[in-house]
C-alpha positions as CSV (number, residue, x, y, z in Angstrom):
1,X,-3.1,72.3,-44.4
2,X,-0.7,74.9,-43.3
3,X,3.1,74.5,-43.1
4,X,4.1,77.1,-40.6
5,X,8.0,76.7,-39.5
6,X,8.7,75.9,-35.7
7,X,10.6,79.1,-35.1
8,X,11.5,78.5,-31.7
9,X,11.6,75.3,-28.7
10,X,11.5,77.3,-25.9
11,X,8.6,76.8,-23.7
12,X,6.3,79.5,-22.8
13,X,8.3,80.4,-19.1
14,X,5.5,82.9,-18.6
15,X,3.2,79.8,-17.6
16,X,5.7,79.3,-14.7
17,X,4.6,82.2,-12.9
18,X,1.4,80.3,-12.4
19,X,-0.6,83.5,-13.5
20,X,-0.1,84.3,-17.3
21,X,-1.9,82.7,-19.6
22,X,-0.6,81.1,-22.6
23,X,-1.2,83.4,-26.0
24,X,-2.9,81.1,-29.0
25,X,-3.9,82.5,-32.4
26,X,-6.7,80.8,-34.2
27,X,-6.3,80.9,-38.3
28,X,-9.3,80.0,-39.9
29,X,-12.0,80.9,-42.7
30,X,-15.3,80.7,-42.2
31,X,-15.6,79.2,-46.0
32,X,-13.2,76.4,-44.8
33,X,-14.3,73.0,-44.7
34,X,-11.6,71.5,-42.7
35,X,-12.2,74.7,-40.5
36,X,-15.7,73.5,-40.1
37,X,-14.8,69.9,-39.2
38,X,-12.3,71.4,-36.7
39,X,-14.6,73.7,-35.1
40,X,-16.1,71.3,-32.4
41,X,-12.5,70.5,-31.4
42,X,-11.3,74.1,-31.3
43,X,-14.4,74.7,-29.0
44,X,-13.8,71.6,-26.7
45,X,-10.0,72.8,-26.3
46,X,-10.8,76.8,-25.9
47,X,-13.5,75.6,-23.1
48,X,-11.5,72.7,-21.3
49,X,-8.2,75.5,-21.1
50,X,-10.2,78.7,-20.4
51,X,-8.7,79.5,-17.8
52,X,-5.4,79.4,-19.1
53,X,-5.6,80.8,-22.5
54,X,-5.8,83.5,-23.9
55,X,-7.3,82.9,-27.3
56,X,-7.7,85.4,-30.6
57,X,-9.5,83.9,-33.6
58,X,-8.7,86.1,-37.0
59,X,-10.3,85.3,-40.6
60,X,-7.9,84.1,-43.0
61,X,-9.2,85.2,-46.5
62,X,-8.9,82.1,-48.0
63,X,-11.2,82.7,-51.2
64,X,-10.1,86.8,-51.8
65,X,-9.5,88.7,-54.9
66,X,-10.0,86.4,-58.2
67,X,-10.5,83.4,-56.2
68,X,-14.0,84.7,-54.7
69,X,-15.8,82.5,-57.2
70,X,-19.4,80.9,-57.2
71,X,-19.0,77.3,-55.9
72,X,-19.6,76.1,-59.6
73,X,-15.8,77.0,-60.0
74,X,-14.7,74.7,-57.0
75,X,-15.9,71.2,-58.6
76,X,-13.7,69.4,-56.1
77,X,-14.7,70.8,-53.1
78,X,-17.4,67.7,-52.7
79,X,-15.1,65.2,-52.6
80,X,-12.8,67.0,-50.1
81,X,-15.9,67.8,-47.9
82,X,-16.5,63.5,-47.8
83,X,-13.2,63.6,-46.8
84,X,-13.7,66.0,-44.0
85,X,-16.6,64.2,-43.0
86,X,-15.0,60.7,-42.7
87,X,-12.1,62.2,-40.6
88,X,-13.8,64.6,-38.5
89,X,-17.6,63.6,-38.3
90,X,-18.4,66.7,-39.6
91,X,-22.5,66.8,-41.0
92,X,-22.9,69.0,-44.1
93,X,-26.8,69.9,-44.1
94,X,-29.2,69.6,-47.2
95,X,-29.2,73.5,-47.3
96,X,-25.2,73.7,-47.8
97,X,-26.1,70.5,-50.3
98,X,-28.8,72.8,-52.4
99,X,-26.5,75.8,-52.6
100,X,-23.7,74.0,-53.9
101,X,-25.9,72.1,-56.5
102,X,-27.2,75.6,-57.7
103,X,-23.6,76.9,-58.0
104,X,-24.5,80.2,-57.8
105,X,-23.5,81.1,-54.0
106,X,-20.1,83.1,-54.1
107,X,-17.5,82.1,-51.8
108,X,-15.8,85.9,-51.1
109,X,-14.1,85.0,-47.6
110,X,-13.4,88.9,-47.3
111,X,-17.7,89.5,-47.1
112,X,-17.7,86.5,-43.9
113,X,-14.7,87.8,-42.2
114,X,-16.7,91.1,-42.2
115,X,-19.8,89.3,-41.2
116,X,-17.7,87.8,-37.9
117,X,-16.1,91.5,-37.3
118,X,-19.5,93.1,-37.2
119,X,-20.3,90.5,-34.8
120,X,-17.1,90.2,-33.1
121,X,-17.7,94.1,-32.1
122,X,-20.5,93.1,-29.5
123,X,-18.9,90.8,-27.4
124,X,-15.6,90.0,-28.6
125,X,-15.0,86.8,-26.1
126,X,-17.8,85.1,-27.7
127,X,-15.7,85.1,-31.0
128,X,-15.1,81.4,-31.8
129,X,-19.1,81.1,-31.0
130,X,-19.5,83.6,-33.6
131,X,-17.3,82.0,-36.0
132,X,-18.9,78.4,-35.6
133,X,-22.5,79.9,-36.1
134,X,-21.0,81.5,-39.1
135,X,-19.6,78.1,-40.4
136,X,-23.3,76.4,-40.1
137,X,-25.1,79.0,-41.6
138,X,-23.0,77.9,-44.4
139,X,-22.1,74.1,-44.4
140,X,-25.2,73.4,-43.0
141,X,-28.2,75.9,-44.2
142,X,-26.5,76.8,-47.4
143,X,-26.9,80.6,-46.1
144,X,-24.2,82.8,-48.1
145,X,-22.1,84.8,-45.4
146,X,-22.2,87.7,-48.5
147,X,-26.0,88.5,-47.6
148,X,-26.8,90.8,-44.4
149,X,-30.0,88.5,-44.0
150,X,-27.5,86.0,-43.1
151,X,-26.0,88.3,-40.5
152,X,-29.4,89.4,-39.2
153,X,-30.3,85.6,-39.0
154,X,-27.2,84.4,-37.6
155,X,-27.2,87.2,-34.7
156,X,-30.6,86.4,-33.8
157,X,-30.2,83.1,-32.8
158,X,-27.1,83.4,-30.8
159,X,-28.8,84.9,-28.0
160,X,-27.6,88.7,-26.1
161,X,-27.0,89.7,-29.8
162,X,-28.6,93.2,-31.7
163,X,-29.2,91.9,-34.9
164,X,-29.8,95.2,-36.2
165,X,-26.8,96.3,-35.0
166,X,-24.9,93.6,-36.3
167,X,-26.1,94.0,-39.9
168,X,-25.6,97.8,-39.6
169,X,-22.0,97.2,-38.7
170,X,-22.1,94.5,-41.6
171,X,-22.6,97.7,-43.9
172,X,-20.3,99.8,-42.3
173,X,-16.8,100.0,-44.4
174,X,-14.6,100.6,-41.2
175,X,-15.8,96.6,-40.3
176,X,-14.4,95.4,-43.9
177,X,-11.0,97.6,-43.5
178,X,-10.8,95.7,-40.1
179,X,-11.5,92.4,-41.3
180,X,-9.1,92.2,-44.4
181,X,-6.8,93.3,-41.4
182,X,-6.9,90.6,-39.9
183,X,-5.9,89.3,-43.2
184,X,-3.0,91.0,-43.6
185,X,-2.3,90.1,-39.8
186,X,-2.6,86.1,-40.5
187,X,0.2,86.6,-43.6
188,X,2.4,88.5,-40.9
189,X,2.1,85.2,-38.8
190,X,3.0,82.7,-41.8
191,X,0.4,81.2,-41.7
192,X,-0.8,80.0,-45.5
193,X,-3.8,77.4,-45.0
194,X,-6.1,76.8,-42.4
195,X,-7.0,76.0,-39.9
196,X,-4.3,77.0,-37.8
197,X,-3.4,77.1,-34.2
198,X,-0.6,79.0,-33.0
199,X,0.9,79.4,-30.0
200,X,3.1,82.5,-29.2
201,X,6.1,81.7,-27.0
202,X,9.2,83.6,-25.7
203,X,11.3,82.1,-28.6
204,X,8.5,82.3,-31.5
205,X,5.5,80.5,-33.0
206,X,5.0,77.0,-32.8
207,X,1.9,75.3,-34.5
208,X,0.3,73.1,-32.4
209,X,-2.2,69.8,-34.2
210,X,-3.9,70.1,-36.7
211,X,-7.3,69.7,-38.8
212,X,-7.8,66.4,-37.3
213,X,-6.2,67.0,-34.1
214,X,-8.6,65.8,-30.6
215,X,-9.0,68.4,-28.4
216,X,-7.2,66.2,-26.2
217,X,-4.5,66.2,-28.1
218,X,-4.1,69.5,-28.5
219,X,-4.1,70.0,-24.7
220,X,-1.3,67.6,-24.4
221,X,0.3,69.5,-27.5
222,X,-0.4,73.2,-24.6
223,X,0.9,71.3,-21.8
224,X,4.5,69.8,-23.5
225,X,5.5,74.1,-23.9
């Protein structure tokens, strides 16, 4: 769980004006399990606010460099994903359970942030969609994010999605250098686990919930700044 500061207690004044919407960032990984039993919530809350927010979702690069590993190197992932379960209600599927039993499916967090940017780039408001289809073709097909199949897969069943596109841009190095941007953009914030919600006021960043959080809750968290 992430332990950003509270840099500031000033509300967001710019709400006041009754017309500007209230900047949130959205930390997450697609490889994150606790980003996968937060995803429903994140949804509810972007769709119940809409039309108050103003909502960017960036990949966190949680399994980068030496620690993009084949799940065989994370042996205590299972008992953290029960634990996700029990306190989010979050189903992992029989495909994510097969993967994981094989061992060989590499976690690289840098080749699914890629997968989102290349499908970000057709219809960037539909980017926490994007991200959650991600997240299932994961935790509950067993799909690795690595694979342009994946992408191809994934962008075909969103609906008003190229999937040829999206695996070309899948290929295409300028949508890697963007995503481990958006790496270098969630260290900027502070952020250092996920998932994390942020919201950007006069005085600073203030983290609002967390992984087990209620929509509800994080509405009331919005409405007390």
């Amino acid at each position: 769980m992430a332990r950003q500061k509270d840099t500031a207690d000033t509300a967001d004044t710019a709400s006041t004006a009754g017309a500007a919407r209230h900047k949130l960032t959205y930390a997450f990984d697609a490889y994150c399990g606790w980003c996968y039993g937060f995803g429903p919530t994140i949804r509810e809350f972007a769709e119940a606010n809409a039309d108050r927010i103003e909502l960017t979702v960036l990949s966190g690069g949680l399994f980068t460099g030496p620690r993009a590993q084949p799940v065989s190197a994370y042996p205590y992932i299972p008992q953290a994903d029960a634990r996700i379960g029990e306190l989010t209600g979050a189903v992992f599927g029989p495909g994510y359970a097969r993967a994981f039993a094989d061992g060989t499916a590499v976690l690289d967090s840098a080749a699914a942030a890629t997968a989102l940017a290349a499908l970000r780039a057709q219809a960037p408001e539909r980017t926490l969609e994007f991200a959650g289809a991600l997240q299932r073709a994961w935790y509950v097909d067993g799909r690795s994010l690595s694979a342009p199949e994946t992408v191809r897969t994934v962008a075909a069943g969103l609906g008003g999605v190229d999937a040829g596109a999206a695996v070309a841009a899948f290929a295409d190095p300028a949508t890697r250098r963007a995503a481990e941007a958006e790496f270098r953009e969630v260290r900027r914030l502070g952020v250092d686990a996920f998932p994390t919600l942020l919201l950007h006021t006069p005085g600073g960043l203030r983290r609002l919930g967390g992984p087990t959080t209620s929509a509800r809750g994080l509405t009331r968290a919005l409405d007390q700044h």
